[in-house]
N, C-alpha and C positions, 0 to 999 in steps of 0.2 A: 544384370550386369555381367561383365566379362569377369573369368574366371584368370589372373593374375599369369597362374599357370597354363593356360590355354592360348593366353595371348602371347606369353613365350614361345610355345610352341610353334604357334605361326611363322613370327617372326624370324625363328631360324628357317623355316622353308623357304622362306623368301619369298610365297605364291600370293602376299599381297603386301603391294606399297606400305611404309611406314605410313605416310603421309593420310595411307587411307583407314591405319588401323589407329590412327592417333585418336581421333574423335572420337572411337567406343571404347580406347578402354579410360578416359577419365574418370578421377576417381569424386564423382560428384556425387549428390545424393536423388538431382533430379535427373540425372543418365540412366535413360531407362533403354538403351539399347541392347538386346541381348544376341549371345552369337550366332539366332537363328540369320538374325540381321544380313549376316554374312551371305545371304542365299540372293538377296537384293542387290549384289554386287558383280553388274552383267558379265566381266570378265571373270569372276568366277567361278573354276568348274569342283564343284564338291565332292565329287565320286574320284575323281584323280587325285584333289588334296587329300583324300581318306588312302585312296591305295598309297601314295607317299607315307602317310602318318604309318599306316601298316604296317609297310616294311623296314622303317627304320626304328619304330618299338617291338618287329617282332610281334604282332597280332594279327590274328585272324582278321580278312576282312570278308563282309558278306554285302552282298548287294541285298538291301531290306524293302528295296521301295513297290514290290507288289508284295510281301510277305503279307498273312493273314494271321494274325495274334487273335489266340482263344479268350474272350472275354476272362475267362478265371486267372487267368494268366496274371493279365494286363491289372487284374485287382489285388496282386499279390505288395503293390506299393501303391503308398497315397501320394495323390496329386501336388502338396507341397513337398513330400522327399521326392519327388521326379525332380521338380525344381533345384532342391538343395544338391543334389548329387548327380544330376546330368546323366541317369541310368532307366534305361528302359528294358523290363522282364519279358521274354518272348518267348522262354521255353521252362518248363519245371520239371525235371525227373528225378527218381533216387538218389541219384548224385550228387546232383549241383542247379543251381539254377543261372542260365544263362541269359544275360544281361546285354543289351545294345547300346553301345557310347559311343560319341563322334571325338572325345577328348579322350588319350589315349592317358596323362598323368592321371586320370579317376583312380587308373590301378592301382597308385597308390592306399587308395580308400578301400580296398579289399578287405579289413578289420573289419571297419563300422559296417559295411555293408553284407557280410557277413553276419552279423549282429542283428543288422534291420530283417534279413529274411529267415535269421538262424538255419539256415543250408550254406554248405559248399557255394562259394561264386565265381565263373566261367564269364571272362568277357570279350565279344564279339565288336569287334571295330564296323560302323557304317558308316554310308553320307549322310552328313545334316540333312538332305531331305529327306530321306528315309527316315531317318531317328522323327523328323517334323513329321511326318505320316504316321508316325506311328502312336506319337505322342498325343492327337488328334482324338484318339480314342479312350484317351485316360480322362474318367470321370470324376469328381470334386467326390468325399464323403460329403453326408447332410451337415452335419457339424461342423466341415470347412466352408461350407455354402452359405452356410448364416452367416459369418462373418463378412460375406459380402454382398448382401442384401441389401439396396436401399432403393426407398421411392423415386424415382425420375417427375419430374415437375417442371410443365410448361416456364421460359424465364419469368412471364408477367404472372405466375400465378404465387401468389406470397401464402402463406403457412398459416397465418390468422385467419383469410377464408375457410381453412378446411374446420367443423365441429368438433370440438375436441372432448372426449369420454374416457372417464379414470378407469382406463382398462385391465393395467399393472405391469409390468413388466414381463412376468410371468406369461401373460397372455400374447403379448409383442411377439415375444421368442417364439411359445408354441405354434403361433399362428405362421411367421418364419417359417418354420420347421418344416409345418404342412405344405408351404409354399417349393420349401428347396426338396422337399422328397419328391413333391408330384413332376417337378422339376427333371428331376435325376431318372423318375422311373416311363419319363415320355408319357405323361397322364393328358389325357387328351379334356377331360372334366372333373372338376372335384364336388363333389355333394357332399353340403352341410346342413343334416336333416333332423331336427329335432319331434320326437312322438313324445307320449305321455309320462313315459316312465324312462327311456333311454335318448339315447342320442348320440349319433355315427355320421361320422366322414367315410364319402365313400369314392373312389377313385376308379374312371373309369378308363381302363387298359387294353389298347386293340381292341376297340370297341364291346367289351364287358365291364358289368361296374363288380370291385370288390369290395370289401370291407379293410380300410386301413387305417383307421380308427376309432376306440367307443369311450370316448372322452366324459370326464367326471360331470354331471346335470349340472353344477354350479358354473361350470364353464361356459356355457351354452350362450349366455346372452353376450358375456364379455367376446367370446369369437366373433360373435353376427355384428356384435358393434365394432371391432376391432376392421372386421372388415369392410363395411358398411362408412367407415370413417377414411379408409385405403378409397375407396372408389366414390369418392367425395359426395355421397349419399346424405338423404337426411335421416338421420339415425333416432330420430324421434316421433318418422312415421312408421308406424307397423303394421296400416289398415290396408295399403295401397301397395301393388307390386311395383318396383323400383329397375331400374337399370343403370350402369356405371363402367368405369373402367380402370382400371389398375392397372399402372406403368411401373413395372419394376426394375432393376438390372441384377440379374441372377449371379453369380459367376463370369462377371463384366459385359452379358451377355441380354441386351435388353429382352426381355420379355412384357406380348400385355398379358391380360387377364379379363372375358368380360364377363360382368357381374349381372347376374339377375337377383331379385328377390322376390319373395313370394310368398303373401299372408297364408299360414295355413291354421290348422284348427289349436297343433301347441307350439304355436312360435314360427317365427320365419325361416323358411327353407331357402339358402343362398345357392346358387351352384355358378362354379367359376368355370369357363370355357379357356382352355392356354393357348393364345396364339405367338407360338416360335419361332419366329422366321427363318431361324436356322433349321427347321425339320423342313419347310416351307420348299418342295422336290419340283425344280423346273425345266426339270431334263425329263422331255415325252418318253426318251427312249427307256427309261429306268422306272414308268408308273404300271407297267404289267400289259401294255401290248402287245400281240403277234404282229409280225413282219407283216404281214397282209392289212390285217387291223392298223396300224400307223401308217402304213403307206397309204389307205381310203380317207382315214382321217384329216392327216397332212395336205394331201388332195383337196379334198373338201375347206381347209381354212386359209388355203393360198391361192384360192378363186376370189377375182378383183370384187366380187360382189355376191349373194345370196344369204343362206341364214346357216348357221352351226348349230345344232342343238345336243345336250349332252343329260339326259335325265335318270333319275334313280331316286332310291327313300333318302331324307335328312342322313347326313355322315357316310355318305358311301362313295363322297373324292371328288362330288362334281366340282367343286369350286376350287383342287390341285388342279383338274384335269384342263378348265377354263383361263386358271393361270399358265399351267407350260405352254397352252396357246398363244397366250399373250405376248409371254415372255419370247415366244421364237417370232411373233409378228410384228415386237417391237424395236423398230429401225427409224432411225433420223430422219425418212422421210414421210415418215407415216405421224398422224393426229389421231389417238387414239383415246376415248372416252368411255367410262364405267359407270352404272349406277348400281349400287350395293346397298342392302339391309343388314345387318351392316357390315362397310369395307371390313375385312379381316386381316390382310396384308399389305402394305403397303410397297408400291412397284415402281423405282424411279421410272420417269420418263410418260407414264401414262396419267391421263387425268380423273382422278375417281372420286366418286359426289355419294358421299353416304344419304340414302332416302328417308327423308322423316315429315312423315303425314302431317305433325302439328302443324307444319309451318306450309302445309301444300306442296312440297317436295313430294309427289307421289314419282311412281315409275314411269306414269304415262307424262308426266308433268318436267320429267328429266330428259324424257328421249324427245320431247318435242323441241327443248330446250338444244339437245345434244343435235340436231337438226340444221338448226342454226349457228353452229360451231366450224362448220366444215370441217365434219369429222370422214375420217378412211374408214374407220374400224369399231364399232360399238358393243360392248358389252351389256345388258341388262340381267340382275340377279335372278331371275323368275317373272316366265309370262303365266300372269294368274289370272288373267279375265281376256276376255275378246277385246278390249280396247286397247290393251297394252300388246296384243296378239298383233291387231289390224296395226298396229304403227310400226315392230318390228317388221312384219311382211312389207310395208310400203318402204319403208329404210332399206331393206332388201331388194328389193325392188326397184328402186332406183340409185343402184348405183356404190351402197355402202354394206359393206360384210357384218355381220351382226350375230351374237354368240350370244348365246342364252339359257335358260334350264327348266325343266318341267320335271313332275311328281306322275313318272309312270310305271311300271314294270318292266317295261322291254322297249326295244327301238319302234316296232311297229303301231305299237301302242300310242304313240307319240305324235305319227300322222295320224293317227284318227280322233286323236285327241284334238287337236288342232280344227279337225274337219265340226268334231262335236260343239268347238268355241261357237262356231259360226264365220268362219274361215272358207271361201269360197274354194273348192278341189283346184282348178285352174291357178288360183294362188299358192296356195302349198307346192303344187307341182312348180312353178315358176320361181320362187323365191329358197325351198330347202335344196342345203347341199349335202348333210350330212345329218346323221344321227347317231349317237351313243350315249349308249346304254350299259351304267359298271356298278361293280357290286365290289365290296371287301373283303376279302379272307382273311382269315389269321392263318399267317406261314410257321410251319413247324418249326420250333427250337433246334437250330443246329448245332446246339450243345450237352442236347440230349435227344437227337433224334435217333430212331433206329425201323427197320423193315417191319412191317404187319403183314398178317397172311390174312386174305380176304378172299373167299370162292369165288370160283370166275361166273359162279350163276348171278352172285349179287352186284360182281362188276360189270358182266352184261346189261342184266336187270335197270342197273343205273346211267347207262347208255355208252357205254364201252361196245366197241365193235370184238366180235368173237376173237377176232386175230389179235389185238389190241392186249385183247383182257389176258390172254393168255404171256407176254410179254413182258410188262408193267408191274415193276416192284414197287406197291404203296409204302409209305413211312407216315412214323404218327411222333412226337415227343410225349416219354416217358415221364417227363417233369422232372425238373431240375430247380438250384439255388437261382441259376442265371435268369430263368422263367416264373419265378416266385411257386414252381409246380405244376403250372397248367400244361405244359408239354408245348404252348405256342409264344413266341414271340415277334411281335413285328406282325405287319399285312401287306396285303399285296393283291392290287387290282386286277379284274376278269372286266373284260367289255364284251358288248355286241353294235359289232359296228356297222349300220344299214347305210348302204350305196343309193343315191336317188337312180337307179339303171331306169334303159327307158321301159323295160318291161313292168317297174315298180310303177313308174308315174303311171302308167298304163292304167295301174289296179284302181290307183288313187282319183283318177279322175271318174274311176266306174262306182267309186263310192265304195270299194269294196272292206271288206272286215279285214281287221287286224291280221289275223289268223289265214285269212289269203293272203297276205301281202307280203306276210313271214315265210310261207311255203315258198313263195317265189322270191324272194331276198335270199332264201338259204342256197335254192338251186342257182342263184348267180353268185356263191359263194362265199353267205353269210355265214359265221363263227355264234351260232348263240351265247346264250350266257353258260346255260351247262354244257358244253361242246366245248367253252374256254375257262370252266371251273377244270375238268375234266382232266384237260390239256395241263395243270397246274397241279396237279395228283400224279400222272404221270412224270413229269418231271420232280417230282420230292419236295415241293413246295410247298403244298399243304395238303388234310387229311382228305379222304371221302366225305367225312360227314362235315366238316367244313364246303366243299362244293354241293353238296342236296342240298344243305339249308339255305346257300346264297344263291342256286337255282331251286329254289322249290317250282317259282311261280311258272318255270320253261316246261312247256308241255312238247318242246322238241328235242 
C-alpha cells in the first residue's frame, strides 16, 4: 500500500490527478496496490517526477536504471525491510552506506535505518523504475521463503485424494527449507540419497552436484514420504520406480518440481529436477552465440520448411535453445505443435502433447497425429530410432519446419548419424537446414574474479593462435561467499553451428565421415565447439579448464 506520506507528496506536485491517486491510497485492507503501480500510468513520466522531488527536497538524484549492484551489496537488507522502508543499498564504503529511494520523506527514517545497517546512511533519490530494477534482484532469506510456501492444486483435485503419512511437522518445515534453499541457490536438481550408514541431500549447481545436507538416519524415510506424498506418489510402494510432480508457489513465484524415485539397495533415492520458468531464457541473443553463429541459425529456422536440429549430452541447453526458437517463431499466424518427454515449460500460444508410451502416445504416434493438425511448425523431443527419423524427414519435406534433438558430440556428427539411422543421403541433404551443437560452461564469479598467468606454450597447445595467445588476459574466480567458493557462478553456452553449404551437401551425398565434413564446414566458416570455448576465455567469461573439458571431444 501507499505510504500516507508519499501520497502527500504527490499530491503537492500536482504530476497526477487527484481523481487518479484517489483509488491507491484507500485505506482498505484488500488494496493491494502499491506505488510501483504508478509506473502503469501511461502519462506518467517517473524520471521527471524524481528530478522535481529532487529539487525541491534538496537530494541528489541519480539516474539508476542501467546501474549494476554488487550482489553483497544488495544482501546487506532483507527482502521484507526493503518492503517496510522503501530503501535500496547500492553502494558500501567506510563511511556510510548509500541507499536508493524514490520517496524523498524516507529521510526521515535516517535513525532506524541507521540502526538496521549500523553505518552512516547516504540517500540517493531515483526513478521508480530504477528503484523497480533494482529491486528485482533482492532475494527472499530461506526463513522468509517458508512462509510462503504452499502446494498449488488443480481446482478439481480435493485433498482427501492425496495419502496422507504422519510425517510431523518438524519434517513439513525441513523438507520446506530444502525446497526454499534450492530455490534461492538456482539448484537445478536436488538428490535425496540414502546408503547404509549416512544419508545426504545433494544439490546440483551449474551443473556440479554438492553436498548440502547430511541429515539425522531417523529422518530419512519421513523426507522420502513427505515428499513422495507432495508429488501424489504411492508412498507404500517401494519396490517400483515411481514418477510425479510438485507444483509449488515459492515466493508467489510458481515453481514445479519433477519427482523421480528409485528402489535402491538402502531406501529410495528421490531426485527432484526444478523447472523455473522465471530462469526459463527466451531471448537467442543472451544464450552464448556469436554474431555469425545466430545469424546461420536464425537462418536456418526462418526457412518456410526443412529440419533444425540442435544436439549435445543430457543438461547442455538443448531444450532453452529449442525454446528461444519457438518462442521467436511464435506469431498469430502460425500452428505450432510439440511432442515432449516430458513438457518442462509451458509456452502460451503453442500446442504441446507430453509423450507416454502406456497409453501409445509414442513420438512416432504424435507426429503422425501432428500431420493431421495442419501444423507450420513441429517440434519433436528426440529422434531416437529410424522411424521417428523417416517421419521428421518427410514432415520436412513436405512442406513443415521441424526442430528436433539428437545425443552427438558435434554438429557433424549429427549427419552421419542420421545417415547410420538409415536415412537415405539425398534425404538428409533435401530436408536439413541447420545444425547445433552446444555445451555449458561455468562462467567465472564476477565477485571474485581476478587475471591468471597461463604460458602462452599451454595457450597455444590448447588451440590459441600464436598472436592470440600472446594478447589474451585469462581470469579464473578465487571463490568467494557469493559462489559458495567454487570461484564459478552461472553458465554460459559455446555452439558449433554447421551451415548445410552446398560444398557440405556435396560430402553428405558421397557418404563421407564426419571428420571430412567438419574440415570442410570449418573452411566455410565454421566456429567449433573449442574455437567457441576459447572465444569465451578470451573474453573473461570463463576459465581454460572450463573450455578443454567442454571441448574435450573437438579434435579441431
Amino acid at each position: 500500500m501507499f505510504r500516507k506520506e508519499f501520497a502527500n507528496v504527490i499530491s503537492e506536485t500536482g504530476m497526477i490527478p487527484a481523481k487518479d491517486m484517489r483509488p491507491m491510497v484507500l485505506d482498505k485492507e484488500d488494496n493491494k496496490i502499491s506505488e510501483l503501480d504508478l509506473l502503469d500510468l501511461s502519462f506518467f513520466d517517473d524520471v521527471k517526477f524524481a528530478k522535481v522531488l529532487a529539487e525541491k527536497y534538496q537530494l541528489t538524484f541519480i539516474d539508476l536504471t542501467k546501474a549494476k549492484v554488487k550482489e553483497r551489496t544488495i544482501k546487506l537488507i532483507k527482502k521484507r525491510d526493503v518492503l517496510k522502508y522503501r530503501v535500496l543499498p547500492i553502494q558500501k564504503t567506510a563511511k556510510a552506506v548509500s541507499v536508493a529511494i524514490y520517496d524523498p520523506t524516507i529521510v526521515a527514517l535516517r535513525p532506524e535505518l541507521q540502526t538496521l545497517f549500523q553505518h552512516h546512511v547516504e540517500f540517493i533519490l531515483t526513478s521508480l523504475s530504477a528503484w523497480k530494477k533494482i529491486y528485482g534482484n533482492v532475494t527472499e532469506s530461506i526463513d522468509e521463503l517458508l512462509h510462503t510456501i504452499h502446494e498449488v492444486r488443480p481446482e478439481d483435485d480435493k485433498e482427501e485424494d492425496v495419502k496422507e503419512d504422519d510425517v510431523g511437522e518438524e519434517v513439513i518445515t525441513y523438507v520446506n527449507k530444502i525446497l526454499a534453499e534450492a530455490f534461492i541457490k538456482k539448484v537445478s536438481d536436488i538428490h535425496i540419497e540414502p546408503y547404509e550408514k549416512t544419508f545426504r541431500i545433494r544439490f546440483r549447481v551449474d551443473g556440479s552436484l554438492i553436498i548440502a545436507h547430511e541429515p539425522n538416519m531417523k529422518l530419512m524415510r519421513p523426507i522420502i514420504s513427505r515428499l513422495k506424498i507432495l508429488a501424489q506418489l504411492d508412498i507404500s510402494e517401494k519396490r517400483k520406480p515411481q514418477d510425479g510432480r510438485i507444483k509449488l508457489s515459492v515466493g508467489g513465484q510458481p515453481i514445479d518440481y519433477r519427482v523421480s524415485s528409485l528402489p535402491t539397495l538402502f531406501g529410495e533415492k528421490v531426485v527432484l529436477r526444478l523447472l523455473d520458468q522465471s530462469n526459463l531464457q527466451l531471448d537467442m541473443t543472451k544464450l552464448g552465440f556469436e554474431v555469425k553463429q545466430l545469424e546461420v541459425f536464425q537462418n536456418g529456422i526462418h526457412q518456410p520448411y526443412g529440419m533444425c536440429l540442435v544436439t549435445g549430452p543430457t543438461g547442455s541447453g538443448k531444450t532453452t535453445t529449442l525454446y528461444s526458437a519457438l518462442a521467436e517463431l511464435n506469431t498469430i499466424d502460425t500452428n505450432i505443435s510439440t511432442a515432449e518427454d516430458p513438457v518442462e515449460f509451458n509456452l502460451e500460444g503453442i500446442n504441446q502433447v507430453n509423450v507416454r508410451k502406456e497409453v501409445g502416445l509414442t513420438f512416432p504416434a504424435a507426429l503422425k497425429a501432428f500431420l493431421r493438425q495442419d501444423p507450420d511448425i513441429i517440434m519433436v523431443g528426440e529422434i531416437r530410432d529410424l522411424e521417428v527419423g523417416e517421419i521428421a524427414v518427410e514432415a520436412a519435406l513436405t512442406g513443415h519446419l521441424v526442430l528436433s534433438t539428437l545425443h552427438t558430440n558435434d554438429a557433424p556428427s549429427t549427419v552421419t548419424r542420421l545417415l547410420n539411422m538409415g536415412i537415405e543421403p539425398f534425404l538428409v541433404v533435401g530436408s536439413l537446414n541447420v545444425v547445433v551443437a552446444q555445451r555449458l560452461c561455468r562462467k567465472i564469479c564476477m565477485e571474485c574474479r581476478e587475471p591468471v598467468q597461463i604460458p602462452h606454450e599451454e595457450l597455444i597447445s590448447c588451440g590459441f593462435a600464436p598472436s592470440s595467445a600472446a594478447k589474451i588476459k585469462p581470469h579464473k574466480g578465487k571463490g568467494c561467499e557469493f559462489c559458495g567458493g567454487t570461484g564459478y557462478k552461472g553458465r554460459v553456452a559455446i555452439y558449433e553451428v554447421l551451415e548445410m553449404t552446398p560444398l557440405v551437401k556435396e560430402l553428405v551425398l558421397k557418404n563421407a565421415s564426419a571428420d571430412e565434413i567438419k574440415k570442410q564446414a570449418i573452411k566455410d566458416g565454421m566456429k567449433t565447439l573449442r574455437m567457441s570455448a576459447l572465444t569465451k576465455v578470451a573474453q573473461g567469461l570463463t576459465t581454460l579448464d572450463e573450455a578443454i573439458v567442454n571441448s574435450a571431444a573437438d579434435k579441431f
